[in-house]
C-alpha positions as CSV (number, residue, x, y, z in Angstrom):
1,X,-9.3,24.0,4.0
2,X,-6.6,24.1,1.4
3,X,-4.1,21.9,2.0
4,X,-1.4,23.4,4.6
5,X,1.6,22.0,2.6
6,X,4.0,19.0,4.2
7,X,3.0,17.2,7.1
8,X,4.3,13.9,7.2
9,X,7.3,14.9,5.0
10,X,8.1,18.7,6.5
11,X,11.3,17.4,7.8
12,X,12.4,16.5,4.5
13,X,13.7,19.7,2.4
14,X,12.1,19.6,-1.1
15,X,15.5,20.3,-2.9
16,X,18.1,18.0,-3.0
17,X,21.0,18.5,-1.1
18,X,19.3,19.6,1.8
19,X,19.5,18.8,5.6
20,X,17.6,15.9,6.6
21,X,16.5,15.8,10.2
22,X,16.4,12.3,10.9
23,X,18.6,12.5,14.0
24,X,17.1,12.5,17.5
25,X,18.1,15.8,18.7
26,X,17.1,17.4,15.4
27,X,13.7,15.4,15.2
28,X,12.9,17.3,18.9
29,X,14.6,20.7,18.1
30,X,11.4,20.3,15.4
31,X,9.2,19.6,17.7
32,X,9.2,15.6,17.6
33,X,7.9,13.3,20.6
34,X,5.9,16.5,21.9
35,X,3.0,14.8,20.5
36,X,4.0,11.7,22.6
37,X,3.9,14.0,25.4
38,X,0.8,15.0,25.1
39,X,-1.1,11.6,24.6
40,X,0.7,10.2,27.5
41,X,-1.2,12.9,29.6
42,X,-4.5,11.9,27.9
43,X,-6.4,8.6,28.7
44,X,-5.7,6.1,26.9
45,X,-9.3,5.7,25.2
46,X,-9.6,9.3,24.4
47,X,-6.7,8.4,22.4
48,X,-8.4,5.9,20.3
49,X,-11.7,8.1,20.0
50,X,-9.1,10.5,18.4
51,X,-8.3,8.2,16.0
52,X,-11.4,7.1,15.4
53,X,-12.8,10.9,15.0
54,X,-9.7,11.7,12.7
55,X,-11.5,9.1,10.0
56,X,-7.7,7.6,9.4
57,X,-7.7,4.7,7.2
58,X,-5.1,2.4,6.4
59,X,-2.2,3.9,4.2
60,X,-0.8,0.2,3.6
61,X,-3.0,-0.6,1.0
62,X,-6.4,-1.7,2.0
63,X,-8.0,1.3,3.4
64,X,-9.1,0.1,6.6
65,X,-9.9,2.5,9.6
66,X,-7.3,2.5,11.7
67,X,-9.3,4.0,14.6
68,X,-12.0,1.1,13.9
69,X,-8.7,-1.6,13.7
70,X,-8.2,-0.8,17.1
71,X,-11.2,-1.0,18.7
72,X,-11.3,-4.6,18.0
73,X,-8.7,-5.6,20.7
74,X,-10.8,-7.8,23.5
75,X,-10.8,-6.1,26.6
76,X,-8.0,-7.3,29.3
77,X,-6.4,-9.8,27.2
78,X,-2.7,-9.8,27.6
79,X,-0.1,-9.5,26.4
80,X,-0.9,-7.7,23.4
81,X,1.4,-7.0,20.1
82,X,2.0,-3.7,17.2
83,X,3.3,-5.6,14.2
84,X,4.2,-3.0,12.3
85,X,4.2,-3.5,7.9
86,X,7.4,-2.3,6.5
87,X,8.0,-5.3,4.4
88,X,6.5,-2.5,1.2
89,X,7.2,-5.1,-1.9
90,X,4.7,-4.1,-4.2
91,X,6.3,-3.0,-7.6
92,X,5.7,1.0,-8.2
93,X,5.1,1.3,-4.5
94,X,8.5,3.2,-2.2
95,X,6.6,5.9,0.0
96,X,7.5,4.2,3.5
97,X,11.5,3.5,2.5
98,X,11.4,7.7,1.4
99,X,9.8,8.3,5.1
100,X,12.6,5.9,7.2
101,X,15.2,6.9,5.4
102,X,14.7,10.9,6.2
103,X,12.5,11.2,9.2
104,X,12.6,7.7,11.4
105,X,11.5,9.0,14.4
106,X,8.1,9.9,13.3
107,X,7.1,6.2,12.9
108,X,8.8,5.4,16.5
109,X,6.7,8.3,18.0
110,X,3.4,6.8,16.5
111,X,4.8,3.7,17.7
112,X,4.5,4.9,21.1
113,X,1.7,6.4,20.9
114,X,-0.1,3.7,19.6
115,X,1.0,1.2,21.8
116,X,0.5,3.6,24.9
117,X,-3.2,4.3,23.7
118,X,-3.6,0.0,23.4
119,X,-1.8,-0.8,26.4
120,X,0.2,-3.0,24.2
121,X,4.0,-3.5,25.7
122,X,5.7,-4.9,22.8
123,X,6.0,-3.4,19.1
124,X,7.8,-5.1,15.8
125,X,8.9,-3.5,13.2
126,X,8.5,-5.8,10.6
127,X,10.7,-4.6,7.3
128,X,11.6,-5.7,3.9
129,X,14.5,-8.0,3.4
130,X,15.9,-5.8,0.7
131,X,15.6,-2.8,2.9
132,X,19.3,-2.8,4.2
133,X,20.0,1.2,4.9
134,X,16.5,1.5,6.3
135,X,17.2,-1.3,8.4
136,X,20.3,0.2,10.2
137,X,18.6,3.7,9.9
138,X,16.0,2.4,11.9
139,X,18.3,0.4,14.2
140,X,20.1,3.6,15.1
141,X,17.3,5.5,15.7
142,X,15.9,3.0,17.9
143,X,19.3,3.2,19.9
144,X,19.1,6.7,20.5
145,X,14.9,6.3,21.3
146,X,15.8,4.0,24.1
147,X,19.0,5.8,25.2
148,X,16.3,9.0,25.6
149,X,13.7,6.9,27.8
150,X,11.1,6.9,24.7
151,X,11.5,3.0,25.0
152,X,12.4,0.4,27.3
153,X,11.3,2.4,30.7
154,X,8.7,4.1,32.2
155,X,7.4,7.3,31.5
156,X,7.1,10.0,34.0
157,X,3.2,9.7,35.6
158,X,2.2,6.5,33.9
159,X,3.0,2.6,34.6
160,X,3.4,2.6,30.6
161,X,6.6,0.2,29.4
162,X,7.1,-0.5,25.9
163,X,9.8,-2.3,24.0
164,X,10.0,-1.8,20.4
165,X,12.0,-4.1,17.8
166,X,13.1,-4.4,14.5
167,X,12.8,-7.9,12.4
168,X,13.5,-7.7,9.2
169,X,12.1,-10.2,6.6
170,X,13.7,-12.3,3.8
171,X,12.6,-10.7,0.5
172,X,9.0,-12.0,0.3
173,X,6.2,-10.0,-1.3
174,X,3.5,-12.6,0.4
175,X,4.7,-11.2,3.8
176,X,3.0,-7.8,3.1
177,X,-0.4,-9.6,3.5
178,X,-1.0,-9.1,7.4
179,X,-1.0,-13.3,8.4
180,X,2.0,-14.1,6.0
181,X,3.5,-11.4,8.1
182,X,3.1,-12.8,11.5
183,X,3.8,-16.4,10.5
184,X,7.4,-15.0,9.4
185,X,7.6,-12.7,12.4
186,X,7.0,-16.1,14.3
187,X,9.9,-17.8,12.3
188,X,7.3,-19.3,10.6
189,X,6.9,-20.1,6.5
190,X,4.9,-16.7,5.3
191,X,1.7,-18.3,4.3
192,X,-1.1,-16.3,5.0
193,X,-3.4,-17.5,7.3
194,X,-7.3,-18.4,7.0
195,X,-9.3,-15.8,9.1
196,X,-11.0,-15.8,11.2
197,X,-9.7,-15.8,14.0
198,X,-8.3,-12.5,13.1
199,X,-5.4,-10.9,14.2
200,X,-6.9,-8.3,16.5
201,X,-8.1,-11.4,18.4
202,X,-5.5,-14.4,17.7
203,X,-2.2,-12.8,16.0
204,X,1.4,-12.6,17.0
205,X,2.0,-15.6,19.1
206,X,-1.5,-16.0,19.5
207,X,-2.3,-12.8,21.0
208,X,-4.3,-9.7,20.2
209,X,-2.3,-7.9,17.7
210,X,-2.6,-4.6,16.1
211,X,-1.2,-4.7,12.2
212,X,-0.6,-0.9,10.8
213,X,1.4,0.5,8.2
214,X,4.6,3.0,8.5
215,X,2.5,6.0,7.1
216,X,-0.5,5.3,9.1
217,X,1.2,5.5,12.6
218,X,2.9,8.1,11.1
219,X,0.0,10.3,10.8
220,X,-1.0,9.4,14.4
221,X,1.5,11.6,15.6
222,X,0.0,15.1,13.6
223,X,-3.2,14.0,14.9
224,X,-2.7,14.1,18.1
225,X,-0.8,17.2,18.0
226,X,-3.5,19.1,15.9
227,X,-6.4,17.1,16.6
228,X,-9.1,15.1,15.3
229,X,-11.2,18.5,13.4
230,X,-7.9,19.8,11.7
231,X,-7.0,16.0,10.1
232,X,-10.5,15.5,8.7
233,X,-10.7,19.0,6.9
234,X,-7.8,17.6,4.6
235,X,-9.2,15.2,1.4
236,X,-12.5,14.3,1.3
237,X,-15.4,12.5,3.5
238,X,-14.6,9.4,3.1
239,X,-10.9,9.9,2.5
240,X,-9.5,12.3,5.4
241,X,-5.9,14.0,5.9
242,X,-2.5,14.1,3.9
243,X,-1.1,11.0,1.8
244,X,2.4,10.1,0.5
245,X,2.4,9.2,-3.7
246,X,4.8,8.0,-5.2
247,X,5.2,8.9,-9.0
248,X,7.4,7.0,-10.9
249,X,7.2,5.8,-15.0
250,X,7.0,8.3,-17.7
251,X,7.4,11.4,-15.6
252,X,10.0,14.3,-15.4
253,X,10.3,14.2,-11.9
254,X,9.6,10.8,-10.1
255,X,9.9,10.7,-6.5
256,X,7.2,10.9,-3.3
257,X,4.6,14.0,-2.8
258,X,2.2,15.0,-0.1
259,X,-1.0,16.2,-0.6
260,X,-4.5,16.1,0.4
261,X,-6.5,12.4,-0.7
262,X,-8.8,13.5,-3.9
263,X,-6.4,15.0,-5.8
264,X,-6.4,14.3,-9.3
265,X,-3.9,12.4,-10.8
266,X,-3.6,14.9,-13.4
267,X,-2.5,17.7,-11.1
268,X,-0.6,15.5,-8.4
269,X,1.5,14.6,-11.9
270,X,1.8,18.0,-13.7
271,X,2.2,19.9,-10.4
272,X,5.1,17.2,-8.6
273,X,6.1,14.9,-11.2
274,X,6.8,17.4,-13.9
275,X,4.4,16.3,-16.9
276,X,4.3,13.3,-18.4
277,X,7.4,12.3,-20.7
278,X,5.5,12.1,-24.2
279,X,1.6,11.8,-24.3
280,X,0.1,10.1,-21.7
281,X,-2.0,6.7,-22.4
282,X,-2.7,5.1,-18.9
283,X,-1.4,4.5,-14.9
284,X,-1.5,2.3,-12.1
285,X,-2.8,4.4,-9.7
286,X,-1.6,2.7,-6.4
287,X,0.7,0.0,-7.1
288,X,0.2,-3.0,-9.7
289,X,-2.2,-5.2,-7.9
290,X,-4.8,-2.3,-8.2
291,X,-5.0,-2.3,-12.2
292,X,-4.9,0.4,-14.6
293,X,-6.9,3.8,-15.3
294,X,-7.4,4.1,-18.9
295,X,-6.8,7.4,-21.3
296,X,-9.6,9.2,-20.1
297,X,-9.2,8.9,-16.8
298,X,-6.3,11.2,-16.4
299,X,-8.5,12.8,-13.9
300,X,-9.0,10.5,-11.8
301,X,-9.5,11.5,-8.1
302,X,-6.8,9.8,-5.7
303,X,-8.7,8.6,-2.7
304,X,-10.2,5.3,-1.2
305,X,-13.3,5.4,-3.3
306,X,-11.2,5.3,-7.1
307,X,-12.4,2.1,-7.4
308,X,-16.1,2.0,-7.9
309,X,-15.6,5.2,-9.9
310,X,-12.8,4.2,-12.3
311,X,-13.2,0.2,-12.1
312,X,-10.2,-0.2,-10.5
313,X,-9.5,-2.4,-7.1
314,X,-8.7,0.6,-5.1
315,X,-6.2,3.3,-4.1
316,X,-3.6,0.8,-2.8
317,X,-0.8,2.5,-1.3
318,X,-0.7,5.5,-3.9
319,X,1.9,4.3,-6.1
320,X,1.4,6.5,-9.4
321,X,3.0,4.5,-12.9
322,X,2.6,6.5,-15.4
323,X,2.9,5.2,-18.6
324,X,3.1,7.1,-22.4
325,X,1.7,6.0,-25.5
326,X,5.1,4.4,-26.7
327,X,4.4,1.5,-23.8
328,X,3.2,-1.7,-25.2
329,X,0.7,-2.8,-22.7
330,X,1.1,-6.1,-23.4
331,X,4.5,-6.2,-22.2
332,X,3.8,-4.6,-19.2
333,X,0.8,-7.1,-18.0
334,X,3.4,-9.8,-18.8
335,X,5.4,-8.4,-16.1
336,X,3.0,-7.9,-13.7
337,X,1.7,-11.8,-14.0
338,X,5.1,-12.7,-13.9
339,X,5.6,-10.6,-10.5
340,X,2.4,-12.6,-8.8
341,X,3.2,-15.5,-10.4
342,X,6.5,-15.5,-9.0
343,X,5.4,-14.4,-5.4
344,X,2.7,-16.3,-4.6
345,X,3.2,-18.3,-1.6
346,X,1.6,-21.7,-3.6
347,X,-0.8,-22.8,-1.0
348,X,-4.1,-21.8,-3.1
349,X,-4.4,-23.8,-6.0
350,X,-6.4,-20.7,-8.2
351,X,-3.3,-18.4,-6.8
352,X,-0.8,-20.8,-7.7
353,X,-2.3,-22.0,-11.0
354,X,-3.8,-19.4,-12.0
355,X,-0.8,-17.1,-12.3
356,X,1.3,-19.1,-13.7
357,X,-0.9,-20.0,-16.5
358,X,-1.5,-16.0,-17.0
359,X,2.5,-15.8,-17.4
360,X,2.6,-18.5,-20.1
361,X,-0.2,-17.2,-22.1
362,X,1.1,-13.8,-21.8
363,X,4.5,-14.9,-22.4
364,X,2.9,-17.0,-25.9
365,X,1.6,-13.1,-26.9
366,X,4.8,-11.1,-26.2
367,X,6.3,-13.7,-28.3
368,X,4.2,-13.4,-31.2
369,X,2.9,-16.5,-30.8
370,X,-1.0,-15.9,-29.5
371,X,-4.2,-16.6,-30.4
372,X,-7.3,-14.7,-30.2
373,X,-8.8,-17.1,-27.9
374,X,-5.5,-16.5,-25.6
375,X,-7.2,-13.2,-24.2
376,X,-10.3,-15.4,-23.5
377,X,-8.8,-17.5,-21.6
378,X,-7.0,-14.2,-19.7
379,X,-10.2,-13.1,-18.7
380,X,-11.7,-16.6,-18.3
381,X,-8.9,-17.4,-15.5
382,X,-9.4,-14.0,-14.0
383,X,-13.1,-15.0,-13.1
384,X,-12.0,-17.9,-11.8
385,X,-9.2,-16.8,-9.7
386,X,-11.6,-14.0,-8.0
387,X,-15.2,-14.4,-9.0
388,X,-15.5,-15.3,-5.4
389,X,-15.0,-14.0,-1.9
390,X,-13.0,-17.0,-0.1
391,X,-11.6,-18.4,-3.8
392,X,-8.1,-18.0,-2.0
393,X,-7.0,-17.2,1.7
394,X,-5.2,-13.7,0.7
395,X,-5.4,-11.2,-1.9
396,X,-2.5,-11.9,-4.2
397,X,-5.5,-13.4,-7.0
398,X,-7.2,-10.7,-6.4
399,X,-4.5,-8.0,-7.7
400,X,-3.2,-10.7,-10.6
401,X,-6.6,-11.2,-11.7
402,X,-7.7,-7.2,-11.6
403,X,-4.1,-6.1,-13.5
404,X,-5.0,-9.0,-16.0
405,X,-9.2,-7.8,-16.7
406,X,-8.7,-3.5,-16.3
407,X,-5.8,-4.2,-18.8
408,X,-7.8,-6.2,-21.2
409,X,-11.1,-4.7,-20.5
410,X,-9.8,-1.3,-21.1
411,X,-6.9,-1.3,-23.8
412,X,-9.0,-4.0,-25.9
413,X,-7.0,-3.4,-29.2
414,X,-3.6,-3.3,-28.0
415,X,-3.9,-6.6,-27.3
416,X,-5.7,-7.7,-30.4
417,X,-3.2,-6.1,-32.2
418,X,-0.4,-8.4,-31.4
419,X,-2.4,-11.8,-31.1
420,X,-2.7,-14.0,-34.8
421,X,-5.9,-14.4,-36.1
422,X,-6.1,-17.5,-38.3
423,X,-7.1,-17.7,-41.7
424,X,-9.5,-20.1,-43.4
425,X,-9.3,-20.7,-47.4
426,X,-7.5,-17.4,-46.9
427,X,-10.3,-15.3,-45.2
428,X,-9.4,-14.1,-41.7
429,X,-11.7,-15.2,-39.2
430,X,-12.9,-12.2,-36.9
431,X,-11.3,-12.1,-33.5
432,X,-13.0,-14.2,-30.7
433,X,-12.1,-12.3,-27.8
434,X,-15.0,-11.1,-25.6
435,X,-13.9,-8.3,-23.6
436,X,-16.9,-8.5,-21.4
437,X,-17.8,-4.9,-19.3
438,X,-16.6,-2.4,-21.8
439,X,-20.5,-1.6,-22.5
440,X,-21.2,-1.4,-18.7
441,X,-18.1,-0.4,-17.4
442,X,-18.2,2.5,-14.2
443,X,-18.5,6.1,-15.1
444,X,-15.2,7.5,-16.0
445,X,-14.4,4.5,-18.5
């Protein structure tokens, strides 16, 4: 079906100025907790088939199925914990902070939900340390949750109590990463954790815990109320139902957009962000650990299988950058490595090294100062830091080191253009950089 136009974001008017209906009374005069109603007369399994059905996958940034996520709770193990990932750090990436600050109470009712359908009894809201508005936003909309019985009591018919908290982080981009997350919530240093065990089995406090992101309990809530059917006709097969993108860069009108997964980026960007400002040269298609989609791949489809199409890591969390062909790529990537290099948690030697010796080199380019055999040594620490699964305990490599080859691997002569090649009796020697998989790169490069 064609998509139906706002789900997730129908409470939020399109025009600024608007009404936002982020109060408790308005979010039911709109129908809100009805779907809460409804899965609280349902068992709690048939709840989790839903899910399950609906194909749902993880709108955080990995993709997961969220249905599937749940199914891996052991059976009568208790108590059980929802840690759920606000703590949304990743540069280009600001579709959860759009959603809190408008509509809160459509994360506390797929809270709710959730926790009901997992007979989990106690939920954390785990949010960004830099996230002060949403923080109270969310504080007072817990207040008036509780004060209306959708918290902290039972519900009429059921022996279902739930208690729901926020805890908000101290600024650290590691604590995205599920285990960094749950060693903070624990007042722990964020380090992530070596799995297994995983979380579903040994997380918060060393109990089965659920992790999920804002916009994927979010889209519980339409699921239940339309159904499993209705979600999957939205998107594609293997990517299902509505998703929040943020478009930011060289655009006319940044902000977030719903629509359908397997969109193109060239329509998502000409039909919500206005055009691109100038002539458009490449983007980040979901945040800046997933690497970059080159000229012609303005077409890109949006959905959770960009990657082996476009040789990119993945969707991500759908954060559009879109940059013109007055952007030095070079300076960018120097940004990037110096991001990762500056959040990694230091506890895997590749991670720790590795970055930081991607921000000198690129540093030694920006400068003026590189070699041709600097971009060697790029790619040549970007095999090392990811060649293998297990290399490091968390993913943090894994986005340096994908930014650092899709850049180079892609957008080959801007960076030849600004490295030295050195002469010999006054001949230049040809450039030494291998940018290996430009022959055999995926279809679409």
């Amino acid at each position: 079906m064609a998509f139906p136009g706002p789900i997730l974001l129908k409470r939020i008017p399109a025009e600024p100025g608007g009404r936002h209906l982020h109060r408790y009374d308005d979010y039911v005069a709109t129908g809100g907790y009805e779907s809460l109603k409804k899965a609280l007369a349902m068992p709690p399994a048939d709840i989790v088939k839903l899910v399950v059905d609906s194909g749902l996958r993880g709108r955080g940034g990995a993709g997961f199925p969220c249905g599937s996520k749940w199914t891996f709770l052991p059976k009568d193990i208790h108590p059980r914990y929802l840690a759920v990932n606000f703590d949304e750090s990743e540069p280009g990436t600001f579709k959860d902070r759009y959603l809190i600050d408008y509509d809160p109470h459509i994360l506390l009712e797929g809270i709710a939900i959730a926790a009901y359908a997992n007979s989990i009894t106690t939920s954390y809201i785990y949010i960004r340390g830099e996230y002060h508005r949403e923080a109270q936003i969310l504080e007072e909309a817990l207040a008036e949750a509780y004060s209306h019985g959708i918290f902290g009591q039972k519900h009429a018919g059921t022996e279902f109590t739930h208690n729901c908290y926020v805890h908000r982080g101290a600024g650290a981009y590691i604590c995205g990463e599920e285990t960094g997350l749950l060693e903070s919530l624990e007042g722990k240093r964020g380090w992530p954790r070596i799995k297994p065990p995983f979380p579903a089995i040994a997380g918060a406090f060393a109990k089965p815990t659920i992790i999920n992101n804002v916009e994927t309990l979010a889209c519980v809530v339409p699921i239940v109320e339309h159904g499993a059917a209705w979600f999957k006709a939205m998107g594609t097969p293997s990517s299902s139902g509505p998703k929040l993108f943020g478009i930011s860069g060289h655009v006319n009108a940044p902000g977030v957009y719903e629509e359908e997964l397997g969109i193109k980026m060239s329509t998502l960007i000409e039909k919500y962000g206005g055009g691109v400002k100038g002539k458009f040269k490449a983007a980040i298609p979901g945040g800046i650990s997933m690497g970059i989609l080159a000229t012609n791949q303005y077409d890109a489809e949006l959905d959770f299988d960009i990657g082996k199409k476009y040789g990119v890591l993945g969707l991500g969390t759908a954060g559009v950058i879109v940059m013109n062909d007055q952007t030095s790529l070079p300076r960018i990537l120097r940004n990037i490595v110096r991001f990762f290099s500056h959040e990694s948690c230091g506890q895997c030697t590749p991670c720790r090294e590795g970055t930081s010796w991607m921000h000198k080199i690129l540093n030694r380019i920006v400068a003026g100062r590189g070699k041709p055999h600097d971009l060697d040594m790029l790619l040549e620490l970007s095999q090392t830091m990811g060649a293998m699964p297990g290399t490091t305990i968390c993913g943090l490599a894994d986005g340096a080191n994908w930014a650092v080859k899709t850049f180079l691997q892609k957008f080959p002569d801007d960076f030849k253009a600004v490295v030295k090649s050195p002469l010999v009796a006054g001949v230049s020697v040809p450039m030494a950089v291998t940018v290996s998989g430009a022959a055999a790169a995926p279809a679409g490069v």
